[in-house]
C-alpha positions as CSV (number, residue, x, y, z in Angstrom):
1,X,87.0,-10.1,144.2
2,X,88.9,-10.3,147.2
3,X,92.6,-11.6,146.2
4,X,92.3,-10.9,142.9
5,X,93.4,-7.3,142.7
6,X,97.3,-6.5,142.7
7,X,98.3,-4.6,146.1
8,X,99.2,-0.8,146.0
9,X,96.4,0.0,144.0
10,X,96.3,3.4,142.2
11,X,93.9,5.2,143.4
12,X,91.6,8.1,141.7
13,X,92.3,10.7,144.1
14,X,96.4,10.6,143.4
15,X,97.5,12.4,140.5
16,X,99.1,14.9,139.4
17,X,98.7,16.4,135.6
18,X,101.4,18.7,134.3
19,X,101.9,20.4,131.2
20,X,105.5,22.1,129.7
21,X,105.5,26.1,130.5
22,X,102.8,26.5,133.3
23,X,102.7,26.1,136.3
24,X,102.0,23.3,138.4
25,X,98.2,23.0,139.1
26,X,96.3,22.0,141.6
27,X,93.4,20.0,139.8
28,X,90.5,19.0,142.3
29,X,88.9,17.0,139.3
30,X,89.8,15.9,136.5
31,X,87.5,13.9,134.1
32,X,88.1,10.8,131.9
33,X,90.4,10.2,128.9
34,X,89.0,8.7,125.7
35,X,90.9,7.5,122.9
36,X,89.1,6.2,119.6
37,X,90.0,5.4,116.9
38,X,88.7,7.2,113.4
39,X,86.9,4.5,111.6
40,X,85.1,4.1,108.5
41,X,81.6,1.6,108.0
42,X,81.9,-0.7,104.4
43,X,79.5,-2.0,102.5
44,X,78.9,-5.2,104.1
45,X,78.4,-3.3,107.2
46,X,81.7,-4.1,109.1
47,X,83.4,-1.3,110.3
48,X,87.6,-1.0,109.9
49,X,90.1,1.4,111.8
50,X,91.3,4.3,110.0
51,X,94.4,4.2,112.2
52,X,94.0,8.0,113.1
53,X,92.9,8.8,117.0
54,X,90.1,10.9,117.4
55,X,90.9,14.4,119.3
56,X,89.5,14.1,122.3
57,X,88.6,16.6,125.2
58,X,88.4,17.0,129.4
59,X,88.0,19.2,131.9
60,X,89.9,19.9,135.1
61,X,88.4,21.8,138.0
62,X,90.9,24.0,139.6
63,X,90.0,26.4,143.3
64,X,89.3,29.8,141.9
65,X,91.6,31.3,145.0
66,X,94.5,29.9,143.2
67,X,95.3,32.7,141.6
68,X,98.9,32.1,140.2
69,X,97.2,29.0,138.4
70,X,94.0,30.5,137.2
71,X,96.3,33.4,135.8
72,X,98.2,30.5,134.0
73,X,95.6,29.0,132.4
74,X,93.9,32.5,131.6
75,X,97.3,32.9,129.9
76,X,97.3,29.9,127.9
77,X,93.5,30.7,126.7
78,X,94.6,34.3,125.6
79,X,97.9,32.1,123.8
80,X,94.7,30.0,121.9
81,X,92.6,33.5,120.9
82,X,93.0,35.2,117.4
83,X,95.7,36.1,116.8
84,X,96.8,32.1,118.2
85,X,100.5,32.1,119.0
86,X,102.7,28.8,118.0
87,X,103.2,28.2,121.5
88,X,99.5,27.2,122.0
89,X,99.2,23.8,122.1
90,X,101.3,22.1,124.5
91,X,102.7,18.4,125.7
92,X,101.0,16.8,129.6
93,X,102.1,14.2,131.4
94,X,99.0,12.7,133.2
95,X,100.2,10.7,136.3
96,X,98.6,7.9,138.4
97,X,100.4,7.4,141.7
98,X,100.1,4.4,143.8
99,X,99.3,4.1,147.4
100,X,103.1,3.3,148.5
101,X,104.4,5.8,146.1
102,X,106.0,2.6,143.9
103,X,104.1,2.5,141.2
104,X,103.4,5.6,138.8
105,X,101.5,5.0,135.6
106,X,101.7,8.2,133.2
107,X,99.9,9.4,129.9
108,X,101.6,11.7,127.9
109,X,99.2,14.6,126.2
110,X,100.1,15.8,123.0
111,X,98.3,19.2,121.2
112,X,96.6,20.3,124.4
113,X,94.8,24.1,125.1
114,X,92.4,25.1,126.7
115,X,89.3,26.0,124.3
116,X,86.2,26.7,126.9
117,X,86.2,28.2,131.1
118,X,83.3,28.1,132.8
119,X,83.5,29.8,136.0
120,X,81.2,28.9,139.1
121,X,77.2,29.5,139.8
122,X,77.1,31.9,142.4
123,X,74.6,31.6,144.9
124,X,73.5,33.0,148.2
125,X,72.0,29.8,149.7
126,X,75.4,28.2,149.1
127,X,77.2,27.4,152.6
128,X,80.3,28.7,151.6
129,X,82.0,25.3,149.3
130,X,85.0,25.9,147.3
131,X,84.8,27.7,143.6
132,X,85.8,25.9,141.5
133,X,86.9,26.9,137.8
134,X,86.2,24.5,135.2
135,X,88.7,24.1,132.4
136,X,87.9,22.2,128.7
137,X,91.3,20.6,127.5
138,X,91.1,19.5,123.8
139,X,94.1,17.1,123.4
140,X,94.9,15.7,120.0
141,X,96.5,12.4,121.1
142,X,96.7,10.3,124.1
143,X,100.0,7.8,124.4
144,X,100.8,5.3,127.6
145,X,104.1,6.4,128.6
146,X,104.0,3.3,131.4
């Protein structure tokens, strides 16, 4: 495989994922995209696109001592609970940043909240890691923006 990849690789630990009206977050993890397509099976067994994407969901993992960020996102959950305001779902840009800097590849997010937190175990044997929130992101589409 030598010579065959492209220099200035992108690699998984630069990103940055930001969303319009909250503030920027500091995302230790954050877990794969899918799109899919809706499809339908015929008769004959074949299967065809419906030419709808699926809604899909991830999570993100974001240092429980970041306080400004988790009160963000506790925000936007409290924006998504009955009564749900307009201003729920919002627009992401996903980015992928090469080594040099050069090369960003970005995914836009359309009709994201947040619809499940799950806050750390807790546990005395533990020798001190970072808590770590966990946030579940349902997004309705996915685009390639580059």
């Amino acid at each position: 495989m030598f010579g065959d990849i492209s220099p200035d690789h992108i690699p998984t630990n630069k990103y940055q994922l930001m969303f319009l009206g909250v503030p920027p977050l500091t995302c230790t993890n954050i877990s794969g995209l899918e799109t899919e397509l809706v499809t339908s099976e015929m008769p004959d067994r074949t299967i065809v696109s419906g030419g709808q994407q699926k809604a899909t969901e991830f999570t993100i993992m974001i240092p429980e001592h970041h306080v400004v960020e988790q009160a963000a996102m506790e925000a936007w959950l409290i924006e998504s609970t009955d009564p749900v305001l307009p201003s729920y779902k919002k627009v992401g840009t996903l980015l992928g940043i090469s080594v040099s800097g050069n090369i960003i590849v970005s995914k836009q997010l359309v009709g994201v909240f947040p619809k499940k937190r799950t806050l750390p175990d807790r546990e005395m044997i533990n020798e001190g890691e970072l808590s770590l929130v966990e946030w579940t992101l349902s997004v309705d589409q996915v685009f390639p923006l580059t």
